[in-house]
HTML snippet that shows the backbone in 3Dmol.js (N, CA, C, O; Angstrom):
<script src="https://3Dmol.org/build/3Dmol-min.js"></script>
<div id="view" style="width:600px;height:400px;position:relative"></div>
<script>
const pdb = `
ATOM      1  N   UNK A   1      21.414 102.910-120.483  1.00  0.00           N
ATOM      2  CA  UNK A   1      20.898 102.948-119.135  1.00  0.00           C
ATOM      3  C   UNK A   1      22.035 102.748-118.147  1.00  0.00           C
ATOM      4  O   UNK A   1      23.013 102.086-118.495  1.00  0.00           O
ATOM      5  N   UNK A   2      21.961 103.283-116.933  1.00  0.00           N
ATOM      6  CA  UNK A   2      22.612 102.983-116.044  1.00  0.00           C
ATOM      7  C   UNK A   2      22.137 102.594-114.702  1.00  0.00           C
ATOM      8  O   UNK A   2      21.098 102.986-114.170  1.00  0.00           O
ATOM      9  N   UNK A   3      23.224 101.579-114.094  1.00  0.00           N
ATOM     10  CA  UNK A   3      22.517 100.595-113.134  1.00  0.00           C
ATOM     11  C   UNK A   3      22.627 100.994-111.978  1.00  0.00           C
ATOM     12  O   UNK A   3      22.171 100.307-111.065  1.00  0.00           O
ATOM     13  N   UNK A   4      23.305 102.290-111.708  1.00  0.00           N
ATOM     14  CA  UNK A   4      23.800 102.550-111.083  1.00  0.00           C
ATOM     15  C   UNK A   4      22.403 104.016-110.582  1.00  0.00           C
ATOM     16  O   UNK A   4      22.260 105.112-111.125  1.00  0.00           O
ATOM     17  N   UNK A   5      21.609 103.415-109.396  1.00  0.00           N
ATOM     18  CA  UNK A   5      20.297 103.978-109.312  1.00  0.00           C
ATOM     19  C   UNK A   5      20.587 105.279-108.237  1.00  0.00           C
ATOM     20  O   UNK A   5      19.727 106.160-108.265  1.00  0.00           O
ATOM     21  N   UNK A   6      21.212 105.383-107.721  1.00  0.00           N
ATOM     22  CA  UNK A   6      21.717 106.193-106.843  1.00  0.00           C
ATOM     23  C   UNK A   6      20.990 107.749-106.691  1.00  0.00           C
ATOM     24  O   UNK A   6      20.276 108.267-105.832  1.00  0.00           O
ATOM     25  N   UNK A   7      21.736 108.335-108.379  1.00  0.00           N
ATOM     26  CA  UNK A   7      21.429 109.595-109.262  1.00  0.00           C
ATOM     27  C   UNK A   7      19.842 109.837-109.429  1.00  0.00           C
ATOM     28  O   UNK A   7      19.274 110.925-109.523  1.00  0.00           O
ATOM     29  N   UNK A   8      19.236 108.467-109.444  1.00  0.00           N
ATOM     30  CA  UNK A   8      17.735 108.212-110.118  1.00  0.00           C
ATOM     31  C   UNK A   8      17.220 109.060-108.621  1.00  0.00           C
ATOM     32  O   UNK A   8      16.884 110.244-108.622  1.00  0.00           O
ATOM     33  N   UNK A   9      17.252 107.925-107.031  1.00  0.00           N
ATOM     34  CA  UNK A   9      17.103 108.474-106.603  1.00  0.00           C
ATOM     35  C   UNK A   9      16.954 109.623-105.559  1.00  0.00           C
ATOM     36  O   UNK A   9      16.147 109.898-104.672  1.00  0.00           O
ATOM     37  N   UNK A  10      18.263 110.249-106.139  1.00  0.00           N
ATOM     38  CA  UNK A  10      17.890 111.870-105.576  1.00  0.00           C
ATOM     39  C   UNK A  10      17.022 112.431-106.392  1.00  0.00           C
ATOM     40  O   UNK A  10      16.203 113.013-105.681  1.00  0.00           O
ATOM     41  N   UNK A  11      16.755 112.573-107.548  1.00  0.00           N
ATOM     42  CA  UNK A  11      15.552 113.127-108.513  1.00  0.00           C
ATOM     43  C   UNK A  11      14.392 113.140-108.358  1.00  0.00           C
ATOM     44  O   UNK A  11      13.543 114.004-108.576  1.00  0.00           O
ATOM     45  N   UNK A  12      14.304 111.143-107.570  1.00  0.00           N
ATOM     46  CA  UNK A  12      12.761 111.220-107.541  1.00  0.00           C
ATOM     47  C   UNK A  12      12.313 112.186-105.962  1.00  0.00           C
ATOM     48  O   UNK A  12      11.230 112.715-105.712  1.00  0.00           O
ATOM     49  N   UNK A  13      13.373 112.158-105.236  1.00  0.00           N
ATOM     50  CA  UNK A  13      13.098 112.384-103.684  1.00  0.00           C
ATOM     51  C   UNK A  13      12.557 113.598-103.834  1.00  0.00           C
ATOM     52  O   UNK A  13      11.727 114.099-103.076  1.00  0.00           O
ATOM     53  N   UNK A  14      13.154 114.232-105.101  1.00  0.00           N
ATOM     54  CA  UNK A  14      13.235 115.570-105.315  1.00  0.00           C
ATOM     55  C   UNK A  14      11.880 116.077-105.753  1.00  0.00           C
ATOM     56  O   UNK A  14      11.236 117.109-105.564  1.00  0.00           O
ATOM     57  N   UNK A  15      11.718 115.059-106.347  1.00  0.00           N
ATOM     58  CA  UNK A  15       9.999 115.284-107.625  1.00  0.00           C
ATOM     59  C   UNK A  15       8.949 115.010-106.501  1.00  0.00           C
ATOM     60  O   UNK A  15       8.012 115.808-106.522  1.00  0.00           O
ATOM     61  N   UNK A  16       8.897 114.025-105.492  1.00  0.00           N
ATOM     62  CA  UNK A  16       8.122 113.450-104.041  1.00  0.00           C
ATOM     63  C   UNK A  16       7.755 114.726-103.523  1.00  0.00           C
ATOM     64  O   UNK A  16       6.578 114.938-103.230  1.00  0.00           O
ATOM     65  N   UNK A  17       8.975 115.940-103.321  1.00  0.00           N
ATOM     66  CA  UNK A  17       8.581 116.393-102.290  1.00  0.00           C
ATOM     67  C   UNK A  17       8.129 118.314-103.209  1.00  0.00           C
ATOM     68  O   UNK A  17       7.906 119.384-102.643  1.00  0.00           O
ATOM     69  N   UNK A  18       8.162 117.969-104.808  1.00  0.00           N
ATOM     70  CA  UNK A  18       7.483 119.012-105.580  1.00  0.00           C
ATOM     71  C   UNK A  18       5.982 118.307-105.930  1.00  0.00           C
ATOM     72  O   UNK A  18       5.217 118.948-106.651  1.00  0.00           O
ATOM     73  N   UNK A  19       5.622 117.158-105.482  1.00  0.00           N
ATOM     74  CA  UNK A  19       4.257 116.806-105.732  1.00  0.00           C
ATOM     75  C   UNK A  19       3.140 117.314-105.103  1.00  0.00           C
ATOM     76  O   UNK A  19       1.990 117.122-105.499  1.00  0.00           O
ATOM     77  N   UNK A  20       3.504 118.069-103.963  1.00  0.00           N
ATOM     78  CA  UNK A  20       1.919 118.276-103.327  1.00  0.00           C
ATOM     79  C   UNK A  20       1.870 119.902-103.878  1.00  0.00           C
ATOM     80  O   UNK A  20       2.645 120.856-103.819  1.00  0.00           O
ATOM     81  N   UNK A  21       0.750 119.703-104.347  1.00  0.00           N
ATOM     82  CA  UNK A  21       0.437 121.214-104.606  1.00  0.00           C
ATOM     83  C   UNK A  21       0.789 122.254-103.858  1.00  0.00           C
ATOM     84  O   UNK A  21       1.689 122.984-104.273  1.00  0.00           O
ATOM     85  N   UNK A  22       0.238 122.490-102.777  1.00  0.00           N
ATOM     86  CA  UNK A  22       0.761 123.743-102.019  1.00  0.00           C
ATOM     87  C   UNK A  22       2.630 123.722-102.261  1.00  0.00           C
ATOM     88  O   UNK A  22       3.186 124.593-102.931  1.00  0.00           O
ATOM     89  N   UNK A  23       3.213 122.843-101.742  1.00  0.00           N
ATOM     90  CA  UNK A  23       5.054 122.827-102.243  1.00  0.00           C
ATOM     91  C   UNK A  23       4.909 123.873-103.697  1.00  0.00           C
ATOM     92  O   UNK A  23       5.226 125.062-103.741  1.00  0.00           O
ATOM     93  N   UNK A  24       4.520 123.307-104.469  1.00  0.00           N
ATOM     94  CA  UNK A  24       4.327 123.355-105.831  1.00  0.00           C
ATOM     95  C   UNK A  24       4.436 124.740-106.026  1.00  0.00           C
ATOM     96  O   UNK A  24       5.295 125.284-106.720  1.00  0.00           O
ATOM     97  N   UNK A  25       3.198 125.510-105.155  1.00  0.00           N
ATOM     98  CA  UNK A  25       2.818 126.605-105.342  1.00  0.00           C
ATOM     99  C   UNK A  25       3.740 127.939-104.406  1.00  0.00           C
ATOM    100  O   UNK A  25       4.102 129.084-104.678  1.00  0.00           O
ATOM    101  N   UNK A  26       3.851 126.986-103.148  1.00  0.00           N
ATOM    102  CA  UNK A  26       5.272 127.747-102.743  1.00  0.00           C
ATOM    103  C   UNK A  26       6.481 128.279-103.253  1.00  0.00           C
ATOM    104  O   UNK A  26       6.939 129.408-103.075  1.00  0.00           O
ATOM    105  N   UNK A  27       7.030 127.167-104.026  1.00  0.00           N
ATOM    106  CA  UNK A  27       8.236 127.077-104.745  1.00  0.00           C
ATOM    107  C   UNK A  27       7.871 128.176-105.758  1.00  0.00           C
ATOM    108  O   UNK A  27       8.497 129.231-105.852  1.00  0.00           O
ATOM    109  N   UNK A  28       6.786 127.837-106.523  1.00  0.00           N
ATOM    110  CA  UNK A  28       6.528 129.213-107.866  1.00  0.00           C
ATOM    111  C   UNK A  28       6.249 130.679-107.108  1.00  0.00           C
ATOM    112  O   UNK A  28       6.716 131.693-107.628  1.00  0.00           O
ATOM    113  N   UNK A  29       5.544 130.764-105.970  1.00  0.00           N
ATOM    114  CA  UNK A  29       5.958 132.073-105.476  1.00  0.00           C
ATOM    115  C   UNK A  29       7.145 132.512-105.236  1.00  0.00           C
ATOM    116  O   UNK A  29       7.515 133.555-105.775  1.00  0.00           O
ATOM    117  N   UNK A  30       7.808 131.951-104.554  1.00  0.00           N
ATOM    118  CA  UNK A  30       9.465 132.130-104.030  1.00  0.00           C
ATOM    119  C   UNK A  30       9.627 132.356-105.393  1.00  0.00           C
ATOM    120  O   UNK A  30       9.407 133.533-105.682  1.00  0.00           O
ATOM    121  N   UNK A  31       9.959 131.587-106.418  1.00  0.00           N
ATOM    122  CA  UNK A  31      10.589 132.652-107.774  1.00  0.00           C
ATOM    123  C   UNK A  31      10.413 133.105-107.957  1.00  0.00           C
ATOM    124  O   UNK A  31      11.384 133.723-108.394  1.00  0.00           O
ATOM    125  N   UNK A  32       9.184 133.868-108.119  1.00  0.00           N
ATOM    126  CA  UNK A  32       8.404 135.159-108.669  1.00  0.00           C
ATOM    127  C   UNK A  32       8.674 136.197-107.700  1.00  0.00           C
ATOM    128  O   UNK A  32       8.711 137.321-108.202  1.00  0.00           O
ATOM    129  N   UNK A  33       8.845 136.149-106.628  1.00  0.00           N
ATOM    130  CA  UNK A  33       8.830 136.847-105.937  1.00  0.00           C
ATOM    131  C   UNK A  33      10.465 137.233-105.313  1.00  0.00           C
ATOM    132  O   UNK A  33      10.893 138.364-105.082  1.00  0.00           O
ATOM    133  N   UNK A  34      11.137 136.018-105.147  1.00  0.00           N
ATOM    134  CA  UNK A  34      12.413 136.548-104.996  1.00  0.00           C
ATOM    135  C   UNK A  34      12.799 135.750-103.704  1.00  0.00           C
ATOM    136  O   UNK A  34      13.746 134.971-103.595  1.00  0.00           O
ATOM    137  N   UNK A  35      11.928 136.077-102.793  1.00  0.00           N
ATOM    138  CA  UNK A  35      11.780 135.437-101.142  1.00  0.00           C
ATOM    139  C   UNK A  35      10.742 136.601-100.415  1.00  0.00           C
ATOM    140  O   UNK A  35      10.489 137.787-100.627  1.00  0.00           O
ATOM    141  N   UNK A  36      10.283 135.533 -99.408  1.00  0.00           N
ATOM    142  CA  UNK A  36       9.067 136.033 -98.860  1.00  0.00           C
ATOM    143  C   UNK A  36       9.112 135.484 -96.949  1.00  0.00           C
ATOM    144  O   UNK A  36       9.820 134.525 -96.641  1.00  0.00           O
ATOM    145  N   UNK A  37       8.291 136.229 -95.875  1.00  0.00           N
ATOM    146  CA  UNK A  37       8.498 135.172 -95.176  1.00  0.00           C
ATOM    147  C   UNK A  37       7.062 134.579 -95.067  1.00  0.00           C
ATOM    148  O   UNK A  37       6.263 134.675 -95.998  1.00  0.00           O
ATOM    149  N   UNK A  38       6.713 133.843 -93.667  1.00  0.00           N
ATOM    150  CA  UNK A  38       5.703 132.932 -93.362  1.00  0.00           C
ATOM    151  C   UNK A  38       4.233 133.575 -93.508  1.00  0.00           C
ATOM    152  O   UNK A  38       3.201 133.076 -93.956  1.00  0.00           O
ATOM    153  N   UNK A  39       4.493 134.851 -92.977  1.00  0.00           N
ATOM    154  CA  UNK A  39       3.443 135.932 -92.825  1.00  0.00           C
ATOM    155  C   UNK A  39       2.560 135.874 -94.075  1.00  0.00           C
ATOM    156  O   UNK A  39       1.510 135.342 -94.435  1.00  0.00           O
ATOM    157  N   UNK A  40       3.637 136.797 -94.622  1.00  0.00           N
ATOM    158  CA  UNK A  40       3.251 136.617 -96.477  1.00  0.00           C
ATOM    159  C   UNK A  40       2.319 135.345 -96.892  1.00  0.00           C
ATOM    160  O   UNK A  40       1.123 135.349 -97.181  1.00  0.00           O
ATOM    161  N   UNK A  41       3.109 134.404 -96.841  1.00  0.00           N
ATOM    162  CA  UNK A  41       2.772 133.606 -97.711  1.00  0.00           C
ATOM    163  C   UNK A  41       1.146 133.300 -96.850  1.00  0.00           C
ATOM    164  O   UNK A  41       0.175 133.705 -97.489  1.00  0.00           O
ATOM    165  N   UNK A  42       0.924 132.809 -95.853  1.00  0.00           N
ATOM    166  CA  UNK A  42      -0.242 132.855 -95.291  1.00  0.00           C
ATOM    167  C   UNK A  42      -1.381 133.740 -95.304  1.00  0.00           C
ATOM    168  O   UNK A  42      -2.492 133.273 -95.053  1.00  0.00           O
ATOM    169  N   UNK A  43      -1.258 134.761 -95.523  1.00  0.00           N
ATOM    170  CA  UNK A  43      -2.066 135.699 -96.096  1.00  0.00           C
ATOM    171  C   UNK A  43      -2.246 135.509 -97.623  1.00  0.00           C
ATOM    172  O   UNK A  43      -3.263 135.715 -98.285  1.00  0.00           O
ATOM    173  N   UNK A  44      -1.285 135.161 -97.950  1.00  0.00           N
ATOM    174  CA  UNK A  44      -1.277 135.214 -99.550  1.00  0.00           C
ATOM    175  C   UNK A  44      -2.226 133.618-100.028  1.00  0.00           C
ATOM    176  O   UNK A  44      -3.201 133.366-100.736  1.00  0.00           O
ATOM    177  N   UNK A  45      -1.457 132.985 -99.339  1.00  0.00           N
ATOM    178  CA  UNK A  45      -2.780 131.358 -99.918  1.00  0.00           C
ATOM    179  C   UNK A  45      -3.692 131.307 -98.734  1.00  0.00           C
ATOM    180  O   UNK A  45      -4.418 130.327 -98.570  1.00  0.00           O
ATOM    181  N   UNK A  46      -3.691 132.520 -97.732  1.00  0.00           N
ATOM    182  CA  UNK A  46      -4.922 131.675 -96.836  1.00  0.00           C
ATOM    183  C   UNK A  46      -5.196 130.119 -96.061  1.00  0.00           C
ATOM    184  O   UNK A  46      -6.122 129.405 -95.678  1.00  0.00           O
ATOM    185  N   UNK A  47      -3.966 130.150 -96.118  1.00  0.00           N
ATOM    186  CA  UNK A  47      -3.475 128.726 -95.388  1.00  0.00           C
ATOM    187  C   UNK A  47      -3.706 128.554 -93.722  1.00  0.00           C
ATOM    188  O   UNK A  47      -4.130 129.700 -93.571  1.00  0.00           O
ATOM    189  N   UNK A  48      -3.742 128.063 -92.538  1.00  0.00           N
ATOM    190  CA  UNK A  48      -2.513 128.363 -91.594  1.00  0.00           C
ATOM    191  C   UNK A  48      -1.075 128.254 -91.242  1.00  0.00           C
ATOM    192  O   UNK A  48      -0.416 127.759 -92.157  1.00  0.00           O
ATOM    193  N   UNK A  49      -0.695 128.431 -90.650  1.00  0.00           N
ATOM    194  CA  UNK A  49       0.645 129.242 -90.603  1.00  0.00           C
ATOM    195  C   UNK A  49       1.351 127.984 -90.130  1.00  0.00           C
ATOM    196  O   UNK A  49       2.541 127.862 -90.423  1.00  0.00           O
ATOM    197  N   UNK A  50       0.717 126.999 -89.400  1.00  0.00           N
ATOM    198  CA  UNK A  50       1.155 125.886 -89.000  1.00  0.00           C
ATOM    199  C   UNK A  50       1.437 124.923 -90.159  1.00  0.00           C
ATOM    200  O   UNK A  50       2.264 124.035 -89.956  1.00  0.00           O
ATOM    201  N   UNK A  51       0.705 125.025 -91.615  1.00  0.00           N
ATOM    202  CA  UNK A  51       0.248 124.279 -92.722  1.00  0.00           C
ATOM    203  C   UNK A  51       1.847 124.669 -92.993  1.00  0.00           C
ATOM    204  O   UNK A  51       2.743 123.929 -92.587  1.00  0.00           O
ATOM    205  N   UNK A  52       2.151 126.055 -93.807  1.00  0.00           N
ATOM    206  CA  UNK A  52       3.027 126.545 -94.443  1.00  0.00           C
ATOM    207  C   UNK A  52       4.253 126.002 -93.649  1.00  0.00           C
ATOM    208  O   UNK A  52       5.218 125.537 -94.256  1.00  0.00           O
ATOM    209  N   UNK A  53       4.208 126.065 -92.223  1.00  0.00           N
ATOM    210  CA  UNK A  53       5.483 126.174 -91.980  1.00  0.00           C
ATOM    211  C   UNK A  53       5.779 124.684 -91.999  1.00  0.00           C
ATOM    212  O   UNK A  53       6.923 124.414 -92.366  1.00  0.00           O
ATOM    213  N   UNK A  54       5.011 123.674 -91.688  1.00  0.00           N
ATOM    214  CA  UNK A  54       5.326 122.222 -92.467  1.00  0.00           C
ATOM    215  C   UNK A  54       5.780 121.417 -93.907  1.00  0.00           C
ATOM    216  O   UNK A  54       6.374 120.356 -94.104  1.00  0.00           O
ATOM    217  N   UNK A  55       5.210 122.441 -94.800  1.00  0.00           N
ATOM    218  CA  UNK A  55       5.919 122.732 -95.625  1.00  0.00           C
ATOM    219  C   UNK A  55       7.178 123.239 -96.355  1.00  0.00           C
ATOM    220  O   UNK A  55       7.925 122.802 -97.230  1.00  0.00           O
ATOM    221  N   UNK A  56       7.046 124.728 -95.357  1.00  0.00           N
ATOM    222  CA  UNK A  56       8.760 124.864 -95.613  1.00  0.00           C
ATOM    223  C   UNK A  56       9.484 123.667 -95.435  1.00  0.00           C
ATOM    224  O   UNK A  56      10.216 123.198 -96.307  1.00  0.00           O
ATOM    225  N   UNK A  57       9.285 123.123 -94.244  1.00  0.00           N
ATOM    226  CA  UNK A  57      10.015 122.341 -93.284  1.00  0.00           C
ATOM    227  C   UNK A  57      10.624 120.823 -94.102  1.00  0.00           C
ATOM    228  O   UNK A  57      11.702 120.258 -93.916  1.00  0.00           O
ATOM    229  N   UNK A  58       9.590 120.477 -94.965  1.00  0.00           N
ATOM    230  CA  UNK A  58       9.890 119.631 -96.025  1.00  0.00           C
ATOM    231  C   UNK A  58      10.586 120.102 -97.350  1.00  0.00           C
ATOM    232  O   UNK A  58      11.345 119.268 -97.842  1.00  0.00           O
ATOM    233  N   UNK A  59      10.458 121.294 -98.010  1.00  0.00           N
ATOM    234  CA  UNK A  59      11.640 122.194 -98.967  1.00  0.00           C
ATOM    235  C   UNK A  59      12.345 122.061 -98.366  1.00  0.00           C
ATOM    236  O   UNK A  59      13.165 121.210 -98.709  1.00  0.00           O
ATOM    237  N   UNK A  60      12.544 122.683 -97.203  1.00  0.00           N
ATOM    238  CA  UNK A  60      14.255 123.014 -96.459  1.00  0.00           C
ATOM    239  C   UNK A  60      14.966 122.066 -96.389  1.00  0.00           C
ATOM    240  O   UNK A  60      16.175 122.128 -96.609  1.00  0.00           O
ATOM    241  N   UNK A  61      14.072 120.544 -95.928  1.00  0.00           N
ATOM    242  CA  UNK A  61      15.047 119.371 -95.429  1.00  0.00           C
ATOM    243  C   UNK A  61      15.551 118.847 -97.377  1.00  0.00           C
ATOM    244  O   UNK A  61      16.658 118.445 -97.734  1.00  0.00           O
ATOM    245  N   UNK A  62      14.612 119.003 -98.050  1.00  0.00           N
ATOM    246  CA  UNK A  62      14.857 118.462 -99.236  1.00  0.00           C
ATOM    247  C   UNK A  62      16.246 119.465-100.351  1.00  0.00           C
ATOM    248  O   UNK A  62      16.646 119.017-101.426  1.00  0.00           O
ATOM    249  N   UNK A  63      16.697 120.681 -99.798  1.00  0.00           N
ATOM    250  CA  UNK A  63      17.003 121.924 -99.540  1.00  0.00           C
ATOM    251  C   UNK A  63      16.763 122.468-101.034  1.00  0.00           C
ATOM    252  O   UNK A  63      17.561 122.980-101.819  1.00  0.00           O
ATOM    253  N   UNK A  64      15.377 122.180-101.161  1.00  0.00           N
ATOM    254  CA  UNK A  64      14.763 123.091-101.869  1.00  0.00           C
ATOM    255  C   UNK A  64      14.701 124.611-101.833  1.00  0.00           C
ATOM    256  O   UNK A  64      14.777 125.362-102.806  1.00  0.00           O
ATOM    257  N   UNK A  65      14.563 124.919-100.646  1.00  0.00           N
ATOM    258  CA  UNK A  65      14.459 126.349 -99.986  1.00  0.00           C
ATOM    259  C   UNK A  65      15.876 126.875 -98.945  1.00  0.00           C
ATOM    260  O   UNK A  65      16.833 126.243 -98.495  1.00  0.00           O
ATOM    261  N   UNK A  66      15.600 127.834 -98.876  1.00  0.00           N
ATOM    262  CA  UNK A  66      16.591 128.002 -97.553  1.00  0.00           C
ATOM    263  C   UNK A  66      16.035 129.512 -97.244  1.00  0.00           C
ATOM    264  O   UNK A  66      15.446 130.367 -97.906  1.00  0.00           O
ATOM    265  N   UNK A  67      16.468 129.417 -96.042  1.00  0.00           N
ATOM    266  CA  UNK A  67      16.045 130.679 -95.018  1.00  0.00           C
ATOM    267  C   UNK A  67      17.231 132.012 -94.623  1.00  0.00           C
ATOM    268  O   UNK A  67      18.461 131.984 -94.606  1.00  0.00           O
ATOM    269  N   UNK A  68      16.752 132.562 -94.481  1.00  0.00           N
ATOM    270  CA  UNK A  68      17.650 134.255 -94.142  1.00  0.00           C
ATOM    271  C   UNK A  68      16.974 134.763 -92.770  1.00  0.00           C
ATOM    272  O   UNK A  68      15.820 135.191 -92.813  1.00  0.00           O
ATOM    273  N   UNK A  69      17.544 134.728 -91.789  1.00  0.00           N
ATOM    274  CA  UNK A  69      16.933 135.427 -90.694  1.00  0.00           C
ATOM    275  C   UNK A  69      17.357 137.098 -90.724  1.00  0.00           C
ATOM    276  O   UNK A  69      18.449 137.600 -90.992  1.00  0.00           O
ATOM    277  N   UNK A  70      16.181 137.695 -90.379  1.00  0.00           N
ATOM    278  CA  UNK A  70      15.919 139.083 -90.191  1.00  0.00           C
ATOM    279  C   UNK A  70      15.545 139.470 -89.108  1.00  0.00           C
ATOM    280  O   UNK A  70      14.546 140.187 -89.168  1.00  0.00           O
ATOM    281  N   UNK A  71      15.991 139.266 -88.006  1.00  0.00           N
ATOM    282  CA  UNK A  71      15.148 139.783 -86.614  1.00  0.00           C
ATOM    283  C   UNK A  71      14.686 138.761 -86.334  1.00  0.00           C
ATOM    284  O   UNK A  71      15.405 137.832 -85.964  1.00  0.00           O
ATOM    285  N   UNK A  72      12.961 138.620 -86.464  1.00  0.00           N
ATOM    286  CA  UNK A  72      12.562 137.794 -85.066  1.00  0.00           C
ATOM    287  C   UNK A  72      11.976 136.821 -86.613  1.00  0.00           C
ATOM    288  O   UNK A  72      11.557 135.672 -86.477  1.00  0.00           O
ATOM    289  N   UNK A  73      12.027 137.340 -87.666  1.00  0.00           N
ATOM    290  CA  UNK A  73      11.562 136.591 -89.004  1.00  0.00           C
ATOM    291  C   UNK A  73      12.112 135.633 -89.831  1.00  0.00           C
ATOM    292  O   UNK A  73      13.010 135.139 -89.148  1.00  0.00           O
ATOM    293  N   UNK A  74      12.094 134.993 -91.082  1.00  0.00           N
ATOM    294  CA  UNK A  74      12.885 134.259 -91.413  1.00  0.00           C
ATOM    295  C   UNK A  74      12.515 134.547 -92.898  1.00  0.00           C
ATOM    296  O   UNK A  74      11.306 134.686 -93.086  1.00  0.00           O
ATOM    297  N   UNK A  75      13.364 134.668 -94.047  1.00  0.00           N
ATOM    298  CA  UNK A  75      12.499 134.775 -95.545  1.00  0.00           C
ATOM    299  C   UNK A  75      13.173 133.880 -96.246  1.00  0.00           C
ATOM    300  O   UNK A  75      14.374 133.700 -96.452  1.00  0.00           O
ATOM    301  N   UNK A  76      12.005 133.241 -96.648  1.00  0.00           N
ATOM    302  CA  UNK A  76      12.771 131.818 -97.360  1.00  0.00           C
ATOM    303  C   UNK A  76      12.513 132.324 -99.042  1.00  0.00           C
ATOM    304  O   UNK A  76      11.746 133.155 -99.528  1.00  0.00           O
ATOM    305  N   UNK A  77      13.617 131.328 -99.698  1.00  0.00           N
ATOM    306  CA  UNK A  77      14.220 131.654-101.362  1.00  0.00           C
ATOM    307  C   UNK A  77      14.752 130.434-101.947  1.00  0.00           C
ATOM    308  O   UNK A  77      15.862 130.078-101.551  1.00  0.00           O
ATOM    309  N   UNK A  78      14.249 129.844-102.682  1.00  0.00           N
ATOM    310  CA  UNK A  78      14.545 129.385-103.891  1.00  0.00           C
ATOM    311  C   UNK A  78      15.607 129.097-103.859  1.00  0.00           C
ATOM    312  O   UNK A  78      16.263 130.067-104.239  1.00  0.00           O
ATOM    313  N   UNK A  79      16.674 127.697-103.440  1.00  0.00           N
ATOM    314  CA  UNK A  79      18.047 127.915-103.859  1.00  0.00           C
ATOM    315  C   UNK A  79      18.600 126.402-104.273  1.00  0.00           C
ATOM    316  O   UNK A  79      19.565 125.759-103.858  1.00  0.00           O
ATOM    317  N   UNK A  80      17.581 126.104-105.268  1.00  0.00           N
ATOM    318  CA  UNK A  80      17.941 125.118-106.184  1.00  0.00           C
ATOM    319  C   UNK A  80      17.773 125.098-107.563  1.00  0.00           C
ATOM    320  O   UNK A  80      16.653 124.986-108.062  1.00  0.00           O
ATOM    321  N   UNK A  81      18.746 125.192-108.194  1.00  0.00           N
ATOM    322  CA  UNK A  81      18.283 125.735-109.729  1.00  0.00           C
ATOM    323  C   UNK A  81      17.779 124.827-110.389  1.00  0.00           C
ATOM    324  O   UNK A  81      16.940 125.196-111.210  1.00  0.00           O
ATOM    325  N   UNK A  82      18.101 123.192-110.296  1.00  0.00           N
ATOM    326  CA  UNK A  82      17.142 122.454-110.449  1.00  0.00           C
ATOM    327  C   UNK A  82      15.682 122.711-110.428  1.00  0.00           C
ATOM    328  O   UNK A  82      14.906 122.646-111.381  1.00  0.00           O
ATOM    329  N   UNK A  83      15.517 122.907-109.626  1.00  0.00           N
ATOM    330  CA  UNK A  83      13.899 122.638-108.870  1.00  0.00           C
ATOM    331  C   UNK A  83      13.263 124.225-109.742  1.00  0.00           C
ATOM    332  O   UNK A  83      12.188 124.151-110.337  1.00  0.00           O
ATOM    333  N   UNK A  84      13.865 125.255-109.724  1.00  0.00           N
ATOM    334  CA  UNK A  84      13.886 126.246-110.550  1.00  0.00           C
ATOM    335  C   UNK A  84      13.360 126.156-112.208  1.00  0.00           C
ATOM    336  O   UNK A  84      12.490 126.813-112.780  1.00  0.00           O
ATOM    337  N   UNK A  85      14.282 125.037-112.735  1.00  0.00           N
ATOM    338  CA  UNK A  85      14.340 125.027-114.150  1.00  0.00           C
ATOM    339  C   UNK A  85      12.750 124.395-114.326  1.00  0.00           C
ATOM    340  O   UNK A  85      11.866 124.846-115.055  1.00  0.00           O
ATOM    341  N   UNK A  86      12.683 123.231-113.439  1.00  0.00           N
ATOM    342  CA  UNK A  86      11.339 122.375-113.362  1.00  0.00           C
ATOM    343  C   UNK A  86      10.267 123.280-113.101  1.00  0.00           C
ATOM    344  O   UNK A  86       9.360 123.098-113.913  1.00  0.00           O
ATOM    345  N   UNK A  87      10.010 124.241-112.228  1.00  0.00           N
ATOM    346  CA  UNK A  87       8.706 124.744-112.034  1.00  0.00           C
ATOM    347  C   UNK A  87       8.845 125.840-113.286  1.00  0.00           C
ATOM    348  O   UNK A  87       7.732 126.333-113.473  1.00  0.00           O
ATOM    349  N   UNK A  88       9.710 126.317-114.086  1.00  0.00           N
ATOM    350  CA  UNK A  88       9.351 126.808-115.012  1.00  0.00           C
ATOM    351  C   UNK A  88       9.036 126.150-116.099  1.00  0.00           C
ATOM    352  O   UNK A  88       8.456 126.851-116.928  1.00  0.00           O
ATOM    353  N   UNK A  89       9.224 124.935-116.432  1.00  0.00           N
ATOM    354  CA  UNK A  89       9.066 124.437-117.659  1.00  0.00           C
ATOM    355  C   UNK A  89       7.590 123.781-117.249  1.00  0.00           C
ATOM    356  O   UNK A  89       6.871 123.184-118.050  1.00  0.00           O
ATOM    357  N   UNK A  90       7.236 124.039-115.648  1.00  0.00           N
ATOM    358  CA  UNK A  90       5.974 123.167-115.449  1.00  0.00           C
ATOM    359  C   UNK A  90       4.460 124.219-115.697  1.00  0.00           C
ATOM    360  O   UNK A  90       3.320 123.775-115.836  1.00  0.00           O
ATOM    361  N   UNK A  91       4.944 125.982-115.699  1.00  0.00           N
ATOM    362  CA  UNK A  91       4.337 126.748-115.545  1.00  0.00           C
ATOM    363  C   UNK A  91       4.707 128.043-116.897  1.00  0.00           C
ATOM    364  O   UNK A  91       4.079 129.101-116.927  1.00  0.00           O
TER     365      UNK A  91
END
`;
const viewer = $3Dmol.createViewer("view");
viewer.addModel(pdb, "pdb");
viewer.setStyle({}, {cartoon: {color: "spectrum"}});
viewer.zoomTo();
viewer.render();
</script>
């Protein structure tokens, strides 16, 4: 063991902010899909748009996600291979 908790927690901060389902389900679209933007995904879970984008907003800060601007849009992607390896071994 090590006492040294530091390592522990960035992991858990990490696992906190893959706990709420919708995250959950975000994150497994973004892989499957590649990247998507807000539009999408709101149509796609039937959410509002205000829901999703609070969400991103918690991936991004956790930098689970990250964004690509296109014009007036933004398409967010997957850019933690961590968080990657986990939703596949979770799905």
């Amino acid at each position: 063991m090590n006492k040294d908790v530091s390592e522990y927690n960035e992991a858990a901060e990490l696992l906190k902010t893959l706990a709420h389902p919708m995250r959950l389900c975000i994150v497994k679209g973004l892989l499957e899909k590649g990247e998507c933007n807000v539009t999408y995904m709101t149509n796609c879970l039937e959410c509002p748009q205000s829901t999703i984008s609070q969400h991103l907003q918690k991936l991004r800060s956790a930098k689970i996600i990250e964004g690509r601007r296109n014009g007036l849009e933004i398409y967010y992607s997957v850019c933690n291979d961590k968080v990657a390896e986990i939703v596949k071994i979770l799905f």
